[in-house]
DOMARFI-603197 format. One record per residue (C-alpha): z, x, y. Coordinates in steps of 0.001 Angstrom, whole numbers, plus 500000, padded with zeros to 6 digits. Layout:
ZXY;...
//
This chain:
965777812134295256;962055812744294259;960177814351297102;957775810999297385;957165809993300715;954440808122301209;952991804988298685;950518802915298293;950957799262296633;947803797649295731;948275794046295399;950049791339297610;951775789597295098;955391789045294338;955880792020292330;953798793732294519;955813792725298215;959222793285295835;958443796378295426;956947797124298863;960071795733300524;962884797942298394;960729801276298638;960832800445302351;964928800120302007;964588803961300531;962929805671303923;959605805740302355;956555805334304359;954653802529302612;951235801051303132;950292797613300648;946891796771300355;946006792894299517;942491791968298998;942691788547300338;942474787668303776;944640785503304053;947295786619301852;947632783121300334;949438781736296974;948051779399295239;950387776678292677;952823774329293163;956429774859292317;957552778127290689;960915777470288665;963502780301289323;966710780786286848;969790783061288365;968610786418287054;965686785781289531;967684784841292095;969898787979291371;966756789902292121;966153787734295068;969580788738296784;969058792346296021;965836792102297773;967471790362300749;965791787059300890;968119784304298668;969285782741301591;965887781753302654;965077780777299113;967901778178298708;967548776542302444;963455776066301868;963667775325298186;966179773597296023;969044775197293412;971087773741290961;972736774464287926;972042773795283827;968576772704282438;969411768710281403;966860767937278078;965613764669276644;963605763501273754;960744761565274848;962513757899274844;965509759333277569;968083760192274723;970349762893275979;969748765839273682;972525768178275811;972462770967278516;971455774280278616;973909776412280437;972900778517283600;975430781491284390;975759782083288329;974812785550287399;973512785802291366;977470785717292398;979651782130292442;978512780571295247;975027780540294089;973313778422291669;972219779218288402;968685778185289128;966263776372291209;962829776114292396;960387776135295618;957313775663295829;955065778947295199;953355779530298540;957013779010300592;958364781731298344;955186784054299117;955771782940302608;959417784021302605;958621787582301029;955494788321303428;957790787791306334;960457790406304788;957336792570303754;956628793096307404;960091793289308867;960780796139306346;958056797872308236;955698797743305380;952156798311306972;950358795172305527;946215795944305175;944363792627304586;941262791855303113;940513795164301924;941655797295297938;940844800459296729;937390801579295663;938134805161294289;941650806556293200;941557810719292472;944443811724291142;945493815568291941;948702817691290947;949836817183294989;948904813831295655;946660810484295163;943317810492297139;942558806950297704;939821805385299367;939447801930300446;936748799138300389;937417799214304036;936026802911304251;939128804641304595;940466807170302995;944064807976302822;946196810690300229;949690809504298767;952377810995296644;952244807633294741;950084804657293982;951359801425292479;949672799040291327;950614796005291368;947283793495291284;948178791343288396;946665790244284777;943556791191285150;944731794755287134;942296796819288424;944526799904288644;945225799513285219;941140799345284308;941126802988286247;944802804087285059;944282802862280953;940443801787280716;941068801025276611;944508798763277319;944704795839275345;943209792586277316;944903789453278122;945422786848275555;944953783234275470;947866781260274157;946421778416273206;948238776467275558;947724774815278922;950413773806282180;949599771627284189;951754770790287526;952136768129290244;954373767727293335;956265764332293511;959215762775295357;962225763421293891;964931760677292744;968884761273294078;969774761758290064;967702764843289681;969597767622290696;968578770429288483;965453771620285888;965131768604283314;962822768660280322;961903766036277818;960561767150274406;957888765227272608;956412766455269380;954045768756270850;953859768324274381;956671768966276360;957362767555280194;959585768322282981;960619768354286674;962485770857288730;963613769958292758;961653772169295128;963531770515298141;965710768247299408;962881765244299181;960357766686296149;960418767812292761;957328769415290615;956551768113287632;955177770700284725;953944769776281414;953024771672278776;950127770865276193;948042772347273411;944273773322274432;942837775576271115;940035777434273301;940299778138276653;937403776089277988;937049774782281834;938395771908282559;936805769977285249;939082769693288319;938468766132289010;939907765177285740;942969766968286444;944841763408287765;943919761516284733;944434763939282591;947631764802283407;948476760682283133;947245760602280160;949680763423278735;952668761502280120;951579758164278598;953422759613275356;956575759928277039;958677756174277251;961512757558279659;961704755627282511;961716758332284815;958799759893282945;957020756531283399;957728756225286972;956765759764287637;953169759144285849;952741755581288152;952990758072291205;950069760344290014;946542759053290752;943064760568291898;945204761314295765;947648763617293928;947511767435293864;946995768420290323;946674772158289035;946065773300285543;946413776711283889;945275778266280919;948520780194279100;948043784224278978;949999786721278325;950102790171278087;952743792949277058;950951796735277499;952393799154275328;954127802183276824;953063804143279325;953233802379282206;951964805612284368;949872808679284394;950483811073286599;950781809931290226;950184806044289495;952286803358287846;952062799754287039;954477797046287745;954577793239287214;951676791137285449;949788794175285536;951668795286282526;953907792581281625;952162788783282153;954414785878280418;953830782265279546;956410780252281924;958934779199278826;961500781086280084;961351780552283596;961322784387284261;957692785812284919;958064785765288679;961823788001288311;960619790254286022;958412791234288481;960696791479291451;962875793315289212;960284796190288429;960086796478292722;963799797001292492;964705798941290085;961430801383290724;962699802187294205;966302803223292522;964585805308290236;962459806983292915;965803807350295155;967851808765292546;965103810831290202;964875814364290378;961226814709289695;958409811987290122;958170811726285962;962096812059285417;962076808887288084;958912807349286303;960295807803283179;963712806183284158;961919802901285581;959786802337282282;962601803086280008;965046800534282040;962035797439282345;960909797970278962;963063796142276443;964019793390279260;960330792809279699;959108792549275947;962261789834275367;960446787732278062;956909788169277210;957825787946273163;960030785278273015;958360783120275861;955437783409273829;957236782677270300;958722779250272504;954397778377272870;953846779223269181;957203776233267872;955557773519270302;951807774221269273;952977774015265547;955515771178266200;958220773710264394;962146774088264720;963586773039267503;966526774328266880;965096777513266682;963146777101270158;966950776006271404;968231778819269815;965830781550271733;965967780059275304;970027780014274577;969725784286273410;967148784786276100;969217783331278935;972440784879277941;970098788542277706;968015787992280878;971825787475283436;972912790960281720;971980793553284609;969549795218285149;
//
């Protein structure tokens, strides 16, 4: 085992609690910084296939996961009209008596991981990040917006796309790139016959729901937006009716009748970003969107990011030296990582052009089969 003992994780996030919560599991004394106050997550549902819910178990928290959101298994599509176009399959790679995918809604997930964040006896400091990181050959002197100053054997950070850590850590890394796509998302009620993620493809702009309980289901739909212009909030609602109007599924239909100026809608521009090796220098290390940001295609953004928490706290466990244990996490997270952010993005690239669909079939089937492989 490395001789790491205490660590700082800068960013509240998924990746960033994931991580947090298995370094905890290790013995290590670990402090997570999260510069909003109240540690909130914004969206609406957050689809999660079975290698995320894999990573879920490992961290501890499935059980939550399937009683406050919803799992099922195979992706049913459509074409636009309702005509069956098949299933994709779903491996219960999380063991047999669990799913092969799901969804909940994004703040009950961050809910569910803040609560196992502070029973692992993280110490949680709100409201506050860093404002200086010094790195030495003994340690990380770090000192906060808050004032204080601290020194730790490691710093992770874990803040997300637009990473500060990673401004300090690699001030010329490549920046995050538009897509040239949009999501937009909406919570409705959910109908008894959908039981698992269902998509319907149109030409260019594809739809779907996923359950996120018993009684709801979120509704995503993907679109093309060329530049990545602001799009006025109190549009969202029509918009996003206006999108399904090309869809003649009943369902589809009756989903779009629910959605009016009372609904919750929330758009996204696309981004993605895939930083080229290293991942650390020295002391620090990045994890998550901070180094690896994906378009949702593939349903696996989120667990890529839980699985950097996990499999960094092996490495630290098991490494002889801090850059042996370093070196071990990047080389395990970096091929699994690229798959998701390459081919999720390739998936954008067919529906923007209206290309193959066979080929887009063909990617989510090689992606899915790669992604339950362990990790």
């Amino acid at each position: 085992m490395t001789s790491i003992r205490h660590v700082l994780i800068v960013g509240g996030g998924f990746s960033g609690m994931a991580t947090a919560i298995q370094c905890a599991k290790q013995g290590l004394k670990v402090d997570l910084v999260e510069i909003d106050r109240e540690w909130r997550a914004y969206g609406a549902g957050i689809s999660i296939g079975g290698p995320t819910l894999r990573a879920l178990k490992t961290i501890g928290v499935v059980e939550a996961v399937m009683e406050r959101g919803y799992c099922g298994d195979g992706v049913n599509l459509f074409a636009a009209n309702g005509t069956p176009l098949g299933q994709l399959p779903t491996p219960r790679v999380a063991g047999p008596d669990i799913p092969g995918g799901g969804a909940i809604m994004r703040p009950i997930l961050a809910e569910i991981l803040a609560e196992a964040t502070r029973a692992a006896g993280v110490h949680v400091h709100l409201g506050c990040t860093f404002s200086k990181i010094e790195q030495r050959d003994d340690g990380v002197e770090v000192t906060l917006t808050d004032g204080t100053q601290a020194t730790y054997d490691l710093v992770i950070g874990a803040d997300g796309l637009y990473s500060k850590v990673r401004q300090v850590l690699f001030p010329d890394a490549i920046q995050p790139r538009y897509t040239g796509q949009g999501i937009w998302r909406a919570v409705v009620p959910r109908p008894a016959e959908i039981t698992c993620a269902t998509m319907w493809m149109g030409h260019k702009v594809k739809a779907g729901v996923n359950p996120v309980s018993h009684d709801e289901m979120y509704v995503f739909v993907t679109e093309d937006r060329p530049t990545n212009e602001r799009v006025n909030p109190e549009r969202w609602p029509q918009m996003l009716r206006d999108l399904l109007a090309s869809f003649s599924a009943p369902l589809v239909q009756s989903i779009r009748d629910q959605i009016g100026p009372h609904s919750t809608v929330i758009y996204r521009p696309l981004e993605r970003l895939l930083v080229p090796q290293p991942w650390f220098a020295g002391r620090v290390v990045l994890v998550g969107d901070a180094v690896h940001a994906t378009t949702p295609h593939m349903a696996a953004g989120a667990g890529i990011g839980l699985e950097d928490g996990i499999v960094l706290a092996e490495e630290l466990a098991r490494g002889a030296t801090l850059g042996a244990a370093l070196g071990a996490f990047q080389a395990r997270r970096w091929e699994r990582c690229r798959i998701v952010v390459e081919n999720s993005n390739r998936l954008g690239e067919i529906e923007i052009c209206g290309g193959d669909k066979a080929e887009h079939a063909q990617i989510m089937r090689e992606t899915l089969m790669s992604l339950a492989q362990p990790i």
